[in-house]
ZATOR-723887 format. One record per residue (C-alpha): residue in one letter; x, y, z. Coordinates in steps of 0.25 Angstrom, whole numbers, plus 5000, padded with zeros to 4 digits. Layout:
BEGIN
AXYZ ...
***
This chain:
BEGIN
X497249845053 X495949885050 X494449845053 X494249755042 X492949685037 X493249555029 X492149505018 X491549365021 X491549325007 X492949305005 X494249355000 X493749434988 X492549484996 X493649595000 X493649644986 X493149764986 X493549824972 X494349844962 X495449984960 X494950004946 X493550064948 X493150074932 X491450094931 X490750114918 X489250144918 X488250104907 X487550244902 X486250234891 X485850384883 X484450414883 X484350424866 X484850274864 X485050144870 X486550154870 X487250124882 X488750204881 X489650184893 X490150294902 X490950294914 X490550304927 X491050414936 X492250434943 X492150404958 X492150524966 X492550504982 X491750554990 X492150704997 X492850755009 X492250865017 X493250955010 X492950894994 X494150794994 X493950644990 X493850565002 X494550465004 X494450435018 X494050305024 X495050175027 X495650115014 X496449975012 X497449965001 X497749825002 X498049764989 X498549634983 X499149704970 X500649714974 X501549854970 X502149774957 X501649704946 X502149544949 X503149504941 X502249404933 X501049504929 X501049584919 X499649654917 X499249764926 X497749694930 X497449564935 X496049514931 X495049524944 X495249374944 X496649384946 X496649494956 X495849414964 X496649284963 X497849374966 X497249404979 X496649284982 X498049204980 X498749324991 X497749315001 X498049175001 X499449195002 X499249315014 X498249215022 X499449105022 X500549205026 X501549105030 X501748985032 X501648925046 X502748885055 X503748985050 X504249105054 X503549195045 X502449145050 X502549205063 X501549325060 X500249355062 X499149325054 X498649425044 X497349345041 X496949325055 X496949485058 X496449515045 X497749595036 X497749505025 X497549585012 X496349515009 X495549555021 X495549705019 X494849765010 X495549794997 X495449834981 X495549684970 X496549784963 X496749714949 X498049784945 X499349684945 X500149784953 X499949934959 X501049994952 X500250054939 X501450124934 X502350084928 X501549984919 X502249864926 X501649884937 X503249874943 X503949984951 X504950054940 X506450014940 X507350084949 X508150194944 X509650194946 X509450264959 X508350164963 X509350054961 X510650104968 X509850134980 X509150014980 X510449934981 X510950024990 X509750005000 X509749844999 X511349865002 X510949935014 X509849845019 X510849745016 X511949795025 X510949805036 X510649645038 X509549575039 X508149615042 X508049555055 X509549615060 X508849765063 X507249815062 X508049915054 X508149815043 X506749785042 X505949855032 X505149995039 X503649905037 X504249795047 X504849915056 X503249975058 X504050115050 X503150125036 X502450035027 X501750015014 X500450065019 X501050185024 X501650235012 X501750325004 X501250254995 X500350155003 X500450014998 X499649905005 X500349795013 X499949645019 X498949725031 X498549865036 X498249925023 X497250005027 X497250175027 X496250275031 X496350395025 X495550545032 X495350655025 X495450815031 X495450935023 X497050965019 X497450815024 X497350665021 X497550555031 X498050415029 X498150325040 X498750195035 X498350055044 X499850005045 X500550105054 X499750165058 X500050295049 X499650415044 X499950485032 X499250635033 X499350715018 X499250845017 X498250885004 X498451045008 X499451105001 X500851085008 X502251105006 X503150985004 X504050935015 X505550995012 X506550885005 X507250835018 X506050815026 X505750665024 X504750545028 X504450405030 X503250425021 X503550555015 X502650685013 X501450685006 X500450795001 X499050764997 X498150834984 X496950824978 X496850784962 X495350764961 X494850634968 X496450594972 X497150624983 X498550634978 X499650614989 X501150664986 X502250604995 X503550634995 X504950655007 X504950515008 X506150455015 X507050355011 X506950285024 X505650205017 X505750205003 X504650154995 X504850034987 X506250084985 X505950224984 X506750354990 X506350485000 X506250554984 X505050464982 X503750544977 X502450484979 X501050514975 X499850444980 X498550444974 X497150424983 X495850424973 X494550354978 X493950274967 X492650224974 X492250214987 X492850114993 X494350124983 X495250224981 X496450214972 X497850244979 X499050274969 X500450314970 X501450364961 X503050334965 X504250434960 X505450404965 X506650414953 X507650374963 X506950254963 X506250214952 X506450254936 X505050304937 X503850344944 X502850234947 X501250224953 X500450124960 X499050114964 X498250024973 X496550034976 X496350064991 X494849994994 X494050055009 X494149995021 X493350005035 X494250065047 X494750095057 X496150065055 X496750025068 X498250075072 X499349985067 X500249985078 X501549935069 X502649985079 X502049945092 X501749795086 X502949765080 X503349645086 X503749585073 X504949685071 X505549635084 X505249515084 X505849475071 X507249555074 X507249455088 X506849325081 X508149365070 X508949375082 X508549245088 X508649175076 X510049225075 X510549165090 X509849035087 X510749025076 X511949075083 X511748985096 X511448865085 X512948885080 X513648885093 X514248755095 
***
């Protein structure tokens, strides 16, 4: 986790603002008192020694605003007001975690060490989802392909039993292997959202908080990795288009599909720093053996203050173990309680 500072004036005191950054400045001629509107200037990010925006620094991208539009909302913005409810209503619900007494509540508490969302800085993003294409806010229907291997994967995990018979059958997040936050793309999850991004002439840094694990990019020109060479995280290659850092990845693997996705997946993610303290991430997903159609997604990263501090996933993973032995002593008490 990172070094974290938390505002004394409550919950929304954390706000710290909004992704859509719209200014308008009032400007009056000299020949008559007419007051027209114009609009302001575009942010510029500040320069690297080499001319590039710079993006560097630590950034959270926390966020309450989920992949998918809810089933039961059907406008693309919440008011302010509801936004904040919304938020208000799930901090609620992260600071009860369980309830006490049960099994599930056998877990550390996020409050106390600070990784509830609400204690890290973050963006009040008013869209209803971060899927802004299609219009739905929804991830596009499966094609036929999609469909067949979907089934075909369930039937698999089926085979394989329960997810306490083999730490195989666990998902690669509970395993320490590859999460969210590492991406491509990088989504946020419950804790440990935060990134800290270097810039060096002909390469781009990015080391994300859970894990512990860096991505570096290329932005020199560079041939693509050949067809049979594949990655957990796949290859990416970095460009300039103006103030945007475009990032291209592709050789994925189909040992960590992305929300169903195959190792043909494409993906394109989009840094542009819109004040600062807020850039703007976005990705584009194409994958037709997946989906019927390409689809995009953004989501406001806000700063933070470092350092970020190793997250030791592998070498603290009691829960993995632990959880695979209580299974197993679950199962002999119900065996010895049979015998006569």
């Amino acid at each position: 986790m990172t070094a974290r500072f938390f505002a004394s004036m409550g919950l929304l005191g954390i706000f710290v603002g909004v992704v859509s950054l719209p200014e308008f400045v009032a400007a009056q001629t000299r020949t008559a008192a007419v007051k027209t509107t114009t609009p302001a200037k575009p942010y510029l990010a500040p320069r690297t020694p080499d001319g590039q925006p710079d993006l560097q620094g630590f950034w959270s991208n926390t966020s309450y605003t989920p992949l998918q539009r809810p089933n039961n909302v059907n406008k693309e913005f919440y008011t302010r007001e509801e936004a904040e409810q919304n938020v208000k209503r799930a901090a609620a619900e992260e600071g009860e975690q369980t309830t006490p007494g049960t099994i599930p509540d056998v877990h550390y508490d996020f409050t106390q060490f600070g990784l509830d969302r609400s204690q890290s800085p973050f963006a009040l993003d008013l869209r209803t989802s971060m899927i802004v294409d299609p219009d739905d806010g929804r991830l596009p229907p499966l094609s036929e392909e999609g469909k067949k291997r979907a089934a075909a994967r369930a039937e698999a995990r089926r085979r394989m039993g329960g997810p306490l018979d083999a730490a195989q059958n666990q998902p690669l997040s509970v395993r320490c292997m590859l999460m969210d936050r590492n991406g491509p793309p990088m989504l946020a999850g419950a804790y440990n959202n935060t990134y800290q991004i270097v810039q060096v002439p002909g390469y781009v840094m990015i080391l994300v908080e859970m894990l512990h694990g860096a991505r570096v990019i290329p932005v020199s020109p560079l041939p693509p990795l050949p067809q049979n060479v594949r990655q957990w995280t796949g290859s990416s290659r970095g460009h300039w288009e103006g103030e945007t850092l475009v990032i291209e990845t592709a050789n994925f693997t189909d040992k960590a599909p992305f929300q169903g996705s195959t190792e043909n997946m494409r993906l394109v993610e989009r840094f542009t720093r819109v004040a600062d303290d807020t850039m703007r991430y976005q990705f584009r997903v194409e994958d037709p053996s997946t989906w019927i159609r390409p689809w995009s997604a953004e989501v406001p990263w806000k700063k933070t203050i470092g350092p970020i501090f190793e997250h030791a996933c592998h070498e603290g993973n009691y829960g993995l173990g632990n959880s695979l032995a209580g299974a197993r002593a679950e199962e002999r008490r119900a065996a010895d309680a049979k015998k006569p």
